[in-house]
N, CA, C and O atoms as a CHARMM CRD file, in Angstrom:
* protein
*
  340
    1    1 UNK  N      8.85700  -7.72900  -2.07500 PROA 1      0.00000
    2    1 UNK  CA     9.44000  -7.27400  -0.84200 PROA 1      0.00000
    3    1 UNK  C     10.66900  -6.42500  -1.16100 PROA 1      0.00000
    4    1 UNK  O     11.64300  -6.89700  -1.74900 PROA 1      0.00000
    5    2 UNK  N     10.56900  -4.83700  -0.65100 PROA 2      0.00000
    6    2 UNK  CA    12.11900  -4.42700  -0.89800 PROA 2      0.00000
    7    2 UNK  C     13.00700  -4.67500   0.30100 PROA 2      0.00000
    8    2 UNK  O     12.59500  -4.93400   1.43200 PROA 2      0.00000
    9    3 UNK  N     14.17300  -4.57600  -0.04100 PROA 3      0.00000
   10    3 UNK  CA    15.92200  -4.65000   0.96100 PROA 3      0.00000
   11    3 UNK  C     15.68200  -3.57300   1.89700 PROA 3      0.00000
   12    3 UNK  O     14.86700  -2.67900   1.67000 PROA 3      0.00000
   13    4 UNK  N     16.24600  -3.63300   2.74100 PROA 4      0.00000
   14    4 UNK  CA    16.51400  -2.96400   4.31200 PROA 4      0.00000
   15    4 UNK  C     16.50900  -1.76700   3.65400 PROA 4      0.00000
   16    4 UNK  O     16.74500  -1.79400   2.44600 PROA 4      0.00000
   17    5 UNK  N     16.27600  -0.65600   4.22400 PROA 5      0.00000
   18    5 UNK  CA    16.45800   0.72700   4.03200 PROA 5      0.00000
   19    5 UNK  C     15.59500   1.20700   2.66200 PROA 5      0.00000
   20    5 UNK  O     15.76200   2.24500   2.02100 PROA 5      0.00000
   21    6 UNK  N     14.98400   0.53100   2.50500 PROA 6      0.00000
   22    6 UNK  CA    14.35800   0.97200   1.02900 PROA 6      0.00000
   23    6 UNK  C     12.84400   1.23100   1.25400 PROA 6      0.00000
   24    6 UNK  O     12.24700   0.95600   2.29500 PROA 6      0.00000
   25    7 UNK  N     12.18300   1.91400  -0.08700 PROA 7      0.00000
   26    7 UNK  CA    10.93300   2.33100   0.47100 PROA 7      0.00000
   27    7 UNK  C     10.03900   0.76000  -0.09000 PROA 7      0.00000
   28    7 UNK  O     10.43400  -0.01300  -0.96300 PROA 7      0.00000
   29    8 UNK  N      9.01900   0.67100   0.57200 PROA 8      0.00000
   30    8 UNK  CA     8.22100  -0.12100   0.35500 PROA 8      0.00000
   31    8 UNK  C      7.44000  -0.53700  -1.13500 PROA 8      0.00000
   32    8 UNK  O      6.80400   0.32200  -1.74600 PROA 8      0.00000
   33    9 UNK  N      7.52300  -1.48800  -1.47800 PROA 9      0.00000
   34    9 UNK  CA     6.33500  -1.38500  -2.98400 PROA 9      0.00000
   35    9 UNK  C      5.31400  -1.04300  -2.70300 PROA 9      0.00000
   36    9 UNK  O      4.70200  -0.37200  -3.53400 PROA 9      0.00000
   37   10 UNK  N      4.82800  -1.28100  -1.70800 PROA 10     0.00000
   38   10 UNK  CA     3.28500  -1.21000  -1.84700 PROA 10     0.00000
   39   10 UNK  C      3.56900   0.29100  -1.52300 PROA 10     0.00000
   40   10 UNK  O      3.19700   0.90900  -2.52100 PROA 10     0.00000
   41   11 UNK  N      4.04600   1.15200  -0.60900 PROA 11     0.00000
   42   11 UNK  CA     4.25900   2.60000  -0.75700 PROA 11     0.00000
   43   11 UNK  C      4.27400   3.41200  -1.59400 PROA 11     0.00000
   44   11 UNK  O      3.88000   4.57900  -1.60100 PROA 11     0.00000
   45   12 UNK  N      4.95000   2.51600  -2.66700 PROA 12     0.00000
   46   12 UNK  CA     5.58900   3.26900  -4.18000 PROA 12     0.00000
   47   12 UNK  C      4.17800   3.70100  -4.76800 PROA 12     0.00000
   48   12 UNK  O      3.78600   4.75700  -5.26500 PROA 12     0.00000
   49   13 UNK  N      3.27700   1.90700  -4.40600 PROA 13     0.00000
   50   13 UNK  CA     2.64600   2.09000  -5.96800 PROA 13     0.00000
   51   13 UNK  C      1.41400   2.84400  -5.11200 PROA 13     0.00000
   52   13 UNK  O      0.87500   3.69400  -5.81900 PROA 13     0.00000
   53   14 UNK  N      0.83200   2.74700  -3.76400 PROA 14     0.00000
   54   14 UNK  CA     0.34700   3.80700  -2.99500 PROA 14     0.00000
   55   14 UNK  C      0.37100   5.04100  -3.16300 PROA 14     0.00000
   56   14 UNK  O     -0.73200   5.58100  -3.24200 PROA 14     0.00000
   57   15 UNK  N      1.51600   5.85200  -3.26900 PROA 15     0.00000
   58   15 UNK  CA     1.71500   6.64200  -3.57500 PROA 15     0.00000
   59   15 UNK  C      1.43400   7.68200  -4.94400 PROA 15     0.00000
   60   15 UNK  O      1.21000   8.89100  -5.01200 PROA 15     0.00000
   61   16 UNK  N      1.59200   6.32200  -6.25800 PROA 16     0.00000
   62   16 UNK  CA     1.77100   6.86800  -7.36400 PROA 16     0.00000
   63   16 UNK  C      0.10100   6.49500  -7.70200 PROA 16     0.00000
   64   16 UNK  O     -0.29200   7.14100  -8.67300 PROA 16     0.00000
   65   17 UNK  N     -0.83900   5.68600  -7.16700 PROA 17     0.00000
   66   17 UNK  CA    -2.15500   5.89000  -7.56300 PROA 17     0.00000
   67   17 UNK  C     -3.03200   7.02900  -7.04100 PROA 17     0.00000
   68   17 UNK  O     -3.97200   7.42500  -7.73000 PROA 17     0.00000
   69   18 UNK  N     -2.78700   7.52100  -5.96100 PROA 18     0.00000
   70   18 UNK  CA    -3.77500   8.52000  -5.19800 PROA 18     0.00000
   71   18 UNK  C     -2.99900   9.79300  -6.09300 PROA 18     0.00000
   72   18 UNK  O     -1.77300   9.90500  -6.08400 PROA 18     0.00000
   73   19 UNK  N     -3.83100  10.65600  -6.80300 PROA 19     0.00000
   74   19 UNK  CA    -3.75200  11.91800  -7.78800 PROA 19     0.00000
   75   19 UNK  C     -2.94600  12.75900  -6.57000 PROA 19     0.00000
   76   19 UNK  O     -3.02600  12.17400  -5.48900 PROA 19     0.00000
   77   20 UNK  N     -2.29700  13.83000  -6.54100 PROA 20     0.00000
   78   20 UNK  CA    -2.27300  14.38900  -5.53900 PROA 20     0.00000
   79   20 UNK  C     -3.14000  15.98600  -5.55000 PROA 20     0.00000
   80   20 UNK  O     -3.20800  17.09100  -5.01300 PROA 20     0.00000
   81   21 UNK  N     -3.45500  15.48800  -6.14700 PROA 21     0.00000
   82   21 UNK  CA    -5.08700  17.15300  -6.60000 PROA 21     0.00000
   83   21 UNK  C     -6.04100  16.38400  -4.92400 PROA 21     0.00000
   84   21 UNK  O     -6.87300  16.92600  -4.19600 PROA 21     0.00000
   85   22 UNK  N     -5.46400  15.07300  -4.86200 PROA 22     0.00000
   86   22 UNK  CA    -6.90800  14.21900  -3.29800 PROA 22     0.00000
   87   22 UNK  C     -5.59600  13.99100  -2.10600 PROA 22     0.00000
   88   22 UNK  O     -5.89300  13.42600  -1.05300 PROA 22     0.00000
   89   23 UNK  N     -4.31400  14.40700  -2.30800 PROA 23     0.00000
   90   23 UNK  CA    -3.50900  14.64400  -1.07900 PROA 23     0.00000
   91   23 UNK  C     -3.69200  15.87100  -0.48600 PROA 23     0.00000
   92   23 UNK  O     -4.05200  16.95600  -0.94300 PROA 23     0.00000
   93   24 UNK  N     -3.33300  15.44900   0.77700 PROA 24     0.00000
   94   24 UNK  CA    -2.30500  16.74300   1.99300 PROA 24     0.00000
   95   24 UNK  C     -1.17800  16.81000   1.79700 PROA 24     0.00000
   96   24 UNK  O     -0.29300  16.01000   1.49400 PROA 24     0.00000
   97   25 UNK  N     -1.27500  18.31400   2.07900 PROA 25     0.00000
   98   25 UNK  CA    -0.15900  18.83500   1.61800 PROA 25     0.00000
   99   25 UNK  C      1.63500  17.82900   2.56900 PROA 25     0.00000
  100   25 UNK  O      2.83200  17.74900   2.29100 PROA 25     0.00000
  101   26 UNK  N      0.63900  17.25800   3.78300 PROA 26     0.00000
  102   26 UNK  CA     1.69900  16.52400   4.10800 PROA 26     0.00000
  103   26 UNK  C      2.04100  15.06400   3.92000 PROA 26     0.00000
  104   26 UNK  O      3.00300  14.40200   4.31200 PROA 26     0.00000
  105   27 UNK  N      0.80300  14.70700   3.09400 PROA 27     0.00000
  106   27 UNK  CA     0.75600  13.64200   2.12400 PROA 27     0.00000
  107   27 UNK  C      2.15200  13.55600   1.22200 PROA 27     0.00000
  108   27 UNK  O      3.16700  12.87300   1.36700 PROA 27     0.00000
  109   28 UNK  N      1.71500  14.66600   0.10600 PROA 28     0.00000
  110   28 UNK  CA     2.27900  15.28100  -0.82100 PROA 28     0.00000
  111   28 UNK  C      4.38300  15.33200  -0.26700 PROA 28     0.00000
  112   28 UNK  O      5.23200  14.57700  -0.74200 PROA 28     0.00000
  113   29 UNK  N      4.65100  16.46700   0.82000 PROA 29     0.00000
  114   29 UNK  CA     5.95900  16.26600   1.42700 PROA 29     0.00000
  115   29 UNK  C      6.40600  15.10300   2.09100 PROA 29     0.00000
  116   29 UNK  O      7.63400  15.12100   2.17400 PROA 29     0.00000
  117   30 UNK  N      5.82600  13.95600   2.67100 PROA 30     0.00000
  118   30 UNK  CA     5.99100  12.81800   3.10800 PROA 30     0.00000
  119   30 UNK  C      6.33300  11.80200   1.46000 PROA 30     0.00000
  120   30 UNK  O      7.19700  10.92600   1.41600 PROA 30     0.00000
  121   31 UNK  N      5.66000  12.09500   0.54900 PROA 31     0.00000
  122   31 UNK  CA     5.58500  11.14300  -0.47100 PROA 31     0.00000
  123   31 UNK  C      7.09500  11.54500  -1.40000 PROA 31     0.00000
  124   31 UNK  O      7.64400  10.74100  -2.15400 PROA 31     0.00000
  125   32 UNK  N      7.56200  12.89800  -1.15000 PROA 32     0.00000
  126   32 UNK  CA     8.76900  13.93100  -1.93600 PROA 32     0.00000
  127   32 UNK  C      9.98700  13.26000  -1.13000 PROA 32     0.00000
  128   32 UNK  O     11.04200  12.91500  -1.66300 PROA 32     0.00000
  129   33 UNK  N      9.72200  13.14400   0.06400 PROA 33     0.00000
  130   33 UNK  CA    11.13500  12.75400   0.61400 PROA 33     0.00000
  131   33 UNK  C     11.02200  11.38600   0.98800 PROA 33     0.00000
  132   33 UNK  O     12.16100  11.22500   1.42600 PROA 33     0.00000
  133   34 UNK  N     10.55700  10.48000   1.10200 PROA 34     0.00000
  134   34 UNK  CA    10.14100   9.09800   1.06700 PROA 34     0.00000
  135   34 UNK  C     10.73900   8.57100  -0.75500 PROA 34     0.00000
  136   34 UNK  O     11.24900   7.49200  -1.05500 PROA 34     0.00000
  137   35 UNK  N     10.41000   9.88500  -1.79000 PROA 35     0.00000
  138   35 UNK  CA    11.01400   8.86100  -2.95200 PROA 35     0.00000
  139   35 UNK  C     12.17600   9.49200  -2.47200 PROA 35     0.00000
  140   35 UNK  O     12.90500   8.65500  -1.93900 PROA 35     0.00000
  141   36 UNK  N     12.78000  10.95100  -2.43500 PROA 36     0.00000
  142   36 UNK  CA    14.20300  11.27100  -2.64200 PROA 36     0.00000
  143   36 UNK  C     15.12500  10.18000  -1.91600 PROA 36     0.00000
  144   36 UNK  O     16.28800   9.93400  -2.23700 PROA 36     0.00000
  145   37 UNK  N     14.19700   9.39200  -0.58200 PROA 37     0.00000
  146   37 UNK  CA    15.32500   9.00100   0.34000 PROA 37     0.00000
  147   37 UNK  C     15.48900   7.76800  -0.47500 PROA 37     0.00000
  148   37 UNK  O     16.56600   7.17400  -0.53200 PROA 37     0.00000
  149   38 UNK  N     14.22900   7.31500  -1.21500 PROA 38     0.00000
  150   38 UNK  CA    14.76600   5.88800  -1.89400 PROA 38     0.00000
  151   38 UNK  C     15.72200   5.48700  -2.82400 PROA 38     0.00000
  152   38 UNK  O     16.42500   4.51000  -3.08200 PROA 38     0.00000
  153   39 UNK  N     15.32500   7.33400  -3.49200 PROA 39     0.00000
  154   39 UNK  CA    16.61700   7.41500  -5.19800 PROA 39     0.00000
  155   39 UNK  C     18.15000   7.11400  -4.56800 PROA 39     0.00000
  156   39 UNK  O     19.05200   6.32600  -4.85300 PROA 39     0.00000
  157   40 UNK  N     17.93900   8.27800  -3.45400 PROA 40     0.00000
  158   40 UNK  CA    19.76700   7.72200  -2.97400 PROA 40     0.00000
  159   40 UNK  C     19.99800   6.95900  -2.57400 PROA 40     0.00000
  160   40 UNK  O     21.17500   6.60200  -2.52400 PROA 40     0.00000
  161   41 UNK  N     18.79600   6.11100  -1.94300 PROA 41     0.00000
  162   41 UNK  CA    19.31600   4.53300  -1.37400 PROA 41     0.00000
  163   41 UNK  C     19.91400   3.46600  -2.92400 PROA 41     0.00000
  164   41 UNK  O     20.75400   2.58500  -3.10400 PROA 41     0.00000
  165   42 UNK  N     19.19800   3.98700  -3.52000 PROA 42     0.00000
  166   42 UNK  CA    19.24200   3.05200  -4.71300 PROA 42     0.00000
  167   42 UNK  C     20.38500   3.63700  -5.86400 PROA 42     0.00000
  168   42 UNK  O     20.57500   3.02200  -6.91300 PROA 42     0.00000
  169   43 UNK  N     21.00800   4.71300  -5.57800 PROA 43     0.00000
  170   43 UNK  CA    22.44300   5.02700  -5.73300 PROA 43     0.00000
  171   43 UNK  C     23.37100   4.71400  -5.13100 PROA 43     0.00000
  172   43 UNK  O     24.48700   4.48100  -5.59400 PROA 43     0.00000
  173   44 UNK  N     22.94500   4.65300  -3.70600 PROA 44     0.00000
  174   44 UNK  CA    24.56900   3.78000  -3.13500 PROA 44     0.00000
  175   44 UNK  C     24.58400   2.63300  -3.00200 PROA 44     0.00000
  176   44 UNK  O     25.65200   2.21700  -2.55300 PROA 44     0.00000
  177   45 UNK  N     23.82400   1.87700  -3.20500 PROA 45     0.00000
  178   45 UNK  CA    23.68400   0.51900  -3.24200 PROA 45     0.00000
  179   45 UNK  C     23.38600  -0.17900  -4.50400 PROA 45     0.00000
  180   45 UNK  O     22.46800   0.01000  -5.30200 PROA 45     0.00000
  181   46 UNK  N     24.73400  -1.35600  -4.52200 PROA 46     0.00000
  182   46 UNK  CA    25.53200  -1.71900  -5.68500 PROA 46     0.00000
  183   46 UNK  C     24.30700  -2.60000  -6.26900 PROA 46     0.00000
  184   46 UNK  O     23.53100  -3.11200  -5.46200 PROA 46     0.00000
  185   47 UNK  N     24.09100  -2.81300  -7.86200 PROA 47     0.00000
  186   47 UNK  CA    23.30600  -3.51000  -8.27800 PROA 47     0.00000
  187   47 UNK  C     23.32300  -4.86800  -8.25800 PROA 47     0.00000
  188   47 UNK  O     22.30800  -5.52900  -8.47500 PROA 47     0.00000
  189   48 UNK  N     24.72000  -5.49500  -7.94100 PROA 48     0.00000
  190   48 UNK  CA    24.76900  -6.30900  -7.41600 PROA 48     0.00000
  191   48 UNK  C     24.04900  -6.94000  -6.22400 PROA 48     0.00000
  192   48 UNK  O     23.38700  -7.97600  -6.25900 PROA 48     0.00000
  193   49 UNK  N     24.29000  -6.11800  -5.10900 PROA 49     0.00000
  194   49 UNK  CA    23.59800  -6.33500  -3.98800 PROA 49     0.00000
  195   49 UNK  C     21.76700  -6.58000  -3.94700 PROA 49     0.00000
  196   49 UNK  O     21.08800  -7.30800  -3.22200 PROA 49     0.00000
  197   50 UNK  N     21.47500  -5.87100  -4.77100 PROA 50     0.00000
  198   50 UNK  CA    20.01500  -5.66300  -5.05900 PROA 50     0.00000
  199   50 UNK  C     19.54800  -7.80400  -4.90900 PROA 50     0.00000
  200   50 UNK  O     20.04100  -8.86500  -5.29100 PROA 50     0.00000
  201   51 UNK  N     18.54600  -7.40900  -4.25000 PROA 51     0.00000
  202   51 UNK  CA    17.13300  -8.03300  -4.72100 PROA 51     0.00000
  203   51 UNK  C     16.77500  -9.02300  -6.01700 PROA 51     0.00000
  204   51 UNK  O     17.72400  -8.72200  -6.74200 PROA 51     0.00000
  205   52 UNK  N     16.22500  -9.73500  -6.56000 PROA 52     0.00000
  206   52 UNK  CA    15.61000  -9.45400  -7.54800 PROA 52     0.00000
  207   52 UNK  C     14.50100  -8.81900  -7.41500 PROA 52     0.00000
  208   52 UNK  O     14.06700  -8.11900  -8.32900 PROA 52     0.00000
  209   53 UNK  N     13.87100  -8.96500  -6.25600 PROA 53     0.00000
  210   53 UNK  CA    12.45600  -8.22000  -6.45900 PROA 53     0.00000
  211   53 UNK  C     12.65000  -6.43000  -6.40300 PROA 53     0.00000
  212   53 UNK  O     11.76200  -5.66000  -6.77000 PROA 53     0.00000
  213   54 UNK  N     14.04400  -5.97500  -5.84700 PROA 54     0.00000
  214   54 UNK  CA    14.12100  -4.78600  -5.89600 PROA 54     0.00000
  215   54 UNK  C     14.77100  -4.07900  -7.32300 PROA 54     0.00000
  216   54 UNK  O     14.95500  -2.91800  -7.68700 PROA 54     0.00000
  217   55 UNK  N     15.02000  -5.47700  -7.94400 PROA 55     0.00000
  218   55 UNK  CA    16.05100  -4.62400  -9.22900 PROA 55     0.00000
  219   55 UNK  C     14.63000  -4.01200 -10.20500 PROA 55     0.00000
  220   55 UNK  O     14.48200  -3.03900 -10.94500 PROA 55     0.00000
  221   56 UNK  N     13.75700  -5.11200  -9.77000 PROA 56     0.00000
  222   56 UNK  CA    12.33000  -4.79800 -10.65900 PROA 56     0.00000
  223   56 UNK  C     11.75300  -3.51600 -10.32900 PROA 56     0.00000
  224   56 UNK  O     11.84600  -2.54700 -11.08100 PROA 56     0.00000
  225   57 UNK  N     11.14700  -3.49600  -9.19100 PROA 57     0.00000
  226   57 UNK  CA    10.59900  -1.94200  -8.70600 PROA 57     0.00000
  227   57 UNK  C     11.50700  -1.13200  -8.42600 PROA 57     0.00000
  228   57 UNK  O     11.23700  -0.03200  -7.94300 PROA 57     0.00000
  229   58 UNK  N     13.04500  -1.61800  -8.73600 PROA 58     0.00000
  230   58 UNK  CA    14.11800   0.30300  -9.19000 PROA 58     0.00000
  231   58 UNK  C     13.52200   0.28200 -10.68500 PROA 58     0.00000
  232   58 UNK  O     13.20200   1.32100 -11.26100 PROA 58     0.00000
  233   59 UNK  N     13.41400  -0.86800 -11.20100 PROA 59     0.00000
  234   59 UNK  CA    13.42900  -0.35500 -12.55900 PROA 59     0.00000
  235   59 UNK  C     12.09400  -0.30500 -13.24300 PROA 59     0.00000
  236   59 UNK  O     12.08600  -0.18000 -14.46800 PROA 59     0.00000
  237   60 UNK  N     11.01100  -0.38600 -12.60900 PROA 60     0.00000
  238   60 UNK  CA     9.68800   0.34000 -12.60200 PROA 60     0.00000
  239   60 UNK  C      9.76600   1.75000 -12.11500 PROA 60     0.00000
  240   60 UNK  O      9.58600   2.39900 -13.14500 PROA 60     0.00000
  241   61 UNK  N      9.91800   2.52400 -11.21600 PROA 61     0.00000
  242   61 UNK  CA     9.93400   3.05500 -10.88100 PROA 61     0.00000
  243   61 UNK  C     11.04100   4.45700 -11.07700 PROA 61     0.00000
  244   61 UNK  O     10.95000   5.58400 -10.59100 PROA 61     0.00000
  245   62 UNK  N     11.82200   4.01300 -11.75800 PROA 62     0.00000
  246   62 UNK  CA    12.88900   5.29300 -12.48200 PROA 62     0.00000
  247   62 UNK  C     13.71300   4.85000 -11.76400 PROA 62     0.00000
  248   62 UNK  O     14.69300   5.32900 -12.33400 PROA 62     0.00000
  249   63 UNK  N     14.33300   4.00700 -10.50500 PROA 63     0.00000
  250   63 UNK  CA    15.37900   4.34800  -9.65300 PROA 63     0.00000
  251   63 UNK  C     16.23600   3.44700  -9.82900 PROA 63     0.00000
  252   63 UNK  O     16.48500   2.87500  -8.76800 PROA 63     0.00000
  253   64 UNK  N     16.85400   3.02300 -10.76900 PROA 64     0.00000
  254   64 UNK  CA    17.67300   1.55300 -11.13300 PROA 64     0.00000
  255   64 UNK  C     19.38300   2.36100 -12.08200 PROA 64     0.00000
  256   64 UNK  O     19.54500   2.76300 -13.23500 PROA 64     0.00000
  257   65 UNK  N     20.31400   2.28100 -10.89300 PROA 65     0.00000
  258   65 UNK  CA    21.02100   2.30100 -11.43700 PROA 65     0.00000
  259   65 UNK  C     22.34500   1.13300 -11.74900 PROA 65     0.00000
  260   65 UNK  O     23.13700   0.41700 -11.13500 PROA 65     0.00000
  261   66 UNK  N     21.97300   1.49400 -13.07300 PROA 66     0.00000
  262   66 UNK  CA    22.65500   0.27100 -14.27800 PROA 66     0.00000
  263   66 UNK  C     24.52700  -0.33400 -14.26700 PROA 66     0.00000
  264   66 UNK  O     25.26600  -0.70900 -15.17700 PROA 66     0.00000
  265   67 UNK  N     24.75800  -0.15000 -12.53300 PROA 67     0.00000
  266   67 UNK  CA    25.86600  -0.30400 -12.67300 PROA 67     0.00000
  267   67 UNK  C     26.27000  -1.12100 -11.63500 PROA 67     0.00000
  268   67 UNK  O     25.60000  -0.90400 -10.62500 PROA 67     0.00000
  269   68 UNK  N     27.47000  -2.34300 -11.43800 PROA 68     0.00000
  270   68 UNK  CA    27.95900  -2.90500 -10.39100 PROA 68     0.00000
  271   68 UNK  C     28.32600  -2.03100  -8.85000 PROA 68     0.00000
  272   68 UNK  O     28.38900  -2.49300  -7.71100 PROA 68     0.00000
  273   69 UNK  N     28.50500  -0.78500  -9.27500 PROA 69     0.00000
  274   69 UNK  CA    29.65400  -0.18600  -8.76600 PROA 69     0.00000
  275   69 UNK  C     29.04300   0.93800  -7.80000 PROA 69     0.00000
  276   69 UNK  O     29.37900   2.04500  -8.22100 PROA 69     0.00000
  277   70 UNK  N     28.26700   1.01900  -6.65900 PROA 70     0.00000
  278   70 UNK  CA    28.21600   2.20300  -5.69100 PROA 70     0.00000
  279   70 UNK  C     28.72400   3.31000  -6.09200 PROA 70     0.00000
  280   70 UNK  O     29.75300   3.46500  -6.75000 PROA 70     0.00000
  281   71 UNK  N     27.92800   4.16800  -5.65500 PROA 71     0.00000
  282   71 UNK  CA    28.43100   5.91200  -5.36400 PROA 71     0.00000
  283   71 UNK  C     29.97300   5.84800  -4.76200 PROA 71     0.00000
  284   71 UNK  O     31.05200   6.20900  -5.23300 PROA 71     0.00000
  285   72 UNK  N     29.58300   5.20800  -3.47000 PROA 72     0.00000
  286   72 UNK  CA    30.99900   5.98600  -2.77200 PROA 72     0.00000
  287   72 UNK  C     32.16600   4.81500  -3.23100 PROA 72     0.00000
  288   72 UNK  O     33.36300   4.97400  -2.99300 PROA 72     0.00000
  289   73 UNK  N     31.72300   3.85400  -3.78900 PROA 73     0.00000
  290   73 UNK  CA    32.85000   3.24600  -4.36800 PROA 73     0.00000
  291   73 UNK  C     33.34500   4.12900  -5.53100 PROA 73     0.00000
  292   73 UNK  O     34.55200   4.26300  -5.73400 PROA 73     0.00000
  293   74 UNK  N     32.46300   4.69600  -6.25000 PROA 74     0.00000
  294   74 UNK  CA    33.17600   5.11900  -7.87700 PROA 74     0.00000
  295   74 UNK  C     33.98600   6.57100  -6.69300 PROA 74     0.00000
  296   74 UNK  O     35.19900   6.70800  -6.85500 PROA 74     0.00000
  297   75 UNK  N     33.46400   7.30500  -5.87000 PROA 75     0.00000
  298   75 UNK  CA    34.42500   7.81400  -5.26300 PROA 75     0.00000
  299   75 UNK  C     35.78100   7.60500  -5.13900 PROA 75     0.00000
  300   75 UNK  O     36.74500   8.19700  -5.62400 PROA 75     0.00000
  301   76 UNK  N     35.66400   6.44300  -4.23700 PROA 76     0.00000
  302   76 UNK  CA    36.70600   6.39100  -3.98700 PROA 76     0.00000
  303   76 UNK  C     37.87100   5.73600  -5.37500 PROA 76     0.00000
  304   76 UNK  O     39.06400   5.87000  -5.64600 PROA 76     0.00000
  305   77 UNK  N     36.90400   5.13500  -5.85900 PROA 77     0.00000
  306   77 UNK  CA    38.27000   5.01800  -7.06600 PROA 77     0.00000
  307   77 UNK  C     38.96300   6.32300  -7.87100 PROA 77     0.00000
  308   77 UNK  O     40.06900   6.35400  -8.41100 PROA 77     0.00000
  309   78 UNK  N     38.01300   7.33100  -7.78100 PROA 78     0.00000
  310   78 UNK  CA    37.84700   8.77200  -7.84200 PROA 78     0.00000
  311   78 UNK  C     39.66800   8.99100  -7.28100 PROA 78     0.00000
  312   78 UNK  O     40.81200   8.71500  -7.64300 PROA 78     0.00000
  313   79 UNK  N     39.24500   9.37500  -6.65800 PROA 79     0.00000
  314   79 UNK  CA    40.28200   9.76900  -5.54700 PROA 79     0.00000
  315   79 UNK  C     41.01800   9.03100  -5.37900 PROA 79     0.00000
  316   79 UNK  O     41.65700   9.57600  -4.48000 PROA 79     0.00000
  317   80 UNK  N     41.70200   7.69800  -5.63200 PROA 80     0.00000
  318   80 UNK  CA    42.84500   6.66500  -5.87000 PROA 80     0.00000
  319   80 UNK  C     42.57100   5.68500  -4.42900 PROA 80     0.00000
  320   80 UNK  O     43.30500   4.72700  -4.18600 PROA 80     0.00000
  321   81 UNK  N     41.41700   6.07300  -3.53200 PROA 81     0.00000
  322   81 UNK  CA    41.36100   5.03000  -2.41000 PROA 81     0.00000
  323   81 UNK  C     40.65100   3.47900  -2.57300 PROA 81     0.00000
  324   81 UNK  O     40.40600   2.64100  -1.70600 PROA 81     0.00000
  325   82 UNK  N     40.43200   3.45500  -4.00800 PROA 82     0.00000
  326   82 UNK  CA    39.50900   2.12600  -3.98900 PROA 82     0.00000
  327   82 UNK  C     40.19100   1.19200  -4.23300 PROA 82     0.00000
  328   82 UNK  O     41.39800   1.43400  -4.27500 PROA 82     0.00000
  329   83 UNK  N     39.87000   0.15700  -4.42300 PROA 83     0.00000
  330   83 UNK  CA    40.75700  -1.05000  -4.73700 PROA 83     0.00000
  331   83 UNK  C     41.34800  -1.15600  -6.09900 PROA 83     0.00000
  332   83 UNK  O     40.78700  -0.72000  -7.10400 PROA 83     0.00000
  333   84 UNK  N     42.64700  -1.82700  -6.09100 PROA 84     0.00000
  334   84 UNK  CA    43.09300  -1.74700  -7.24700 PROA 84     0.00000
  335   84 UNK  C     42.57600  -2.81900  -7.97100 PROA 84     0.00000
  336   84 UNK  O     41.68300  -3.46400  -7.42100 PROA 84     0.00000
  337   85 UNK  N     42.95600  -3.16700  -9.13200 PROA 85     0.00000
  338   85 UNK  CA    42.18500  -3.89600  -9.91600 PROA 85     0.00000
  339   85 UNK  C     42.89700  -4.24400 -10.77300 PROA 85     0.00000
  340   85 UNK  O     42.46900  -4.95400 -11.68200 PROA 85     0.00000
């Protein structure tokens, strides 16, 4: 089962069995922005927060990033607004 806002497993692996030489072309653009929207879900959301079942299919799937720490958190530490430490 993936976390709120995330794309589905069974989508993923849906996706990655049908060749797309046997998609539509709106197959094909539905399947492009369905992963893009998942990669950034799975960039701003801390690995912490994750799943176990989602840390697995980020990290099947290429989209597992290896860090405690959110996007807009490393921002803001970026920019001196994050928490001090």
């Amino acid at each position: 089962m993936s976390d709120t806002g995330r794309q589905s497993m069974t989508d993923k692996v849906g996706a990655a069995v049908k060749p797309d030489s046997q998609k539509t072309t709106t197959e094909q653009l539905g399947d492009h922005f369905k992963g893009t929207g998942d990669s950034v879900a799975s960039t701003f959301q801390p690995q912490s927060d994750k799943s176990a079942t989602q840390k697995v299919g980020d990290t099947m799937s290429g989209n597992s990033n290896h860090n405690d720490e959110s996007l807009l958190d490393k921002t803001k530490n970026a920019i001196g607004m994050g928490e001090k430490k």
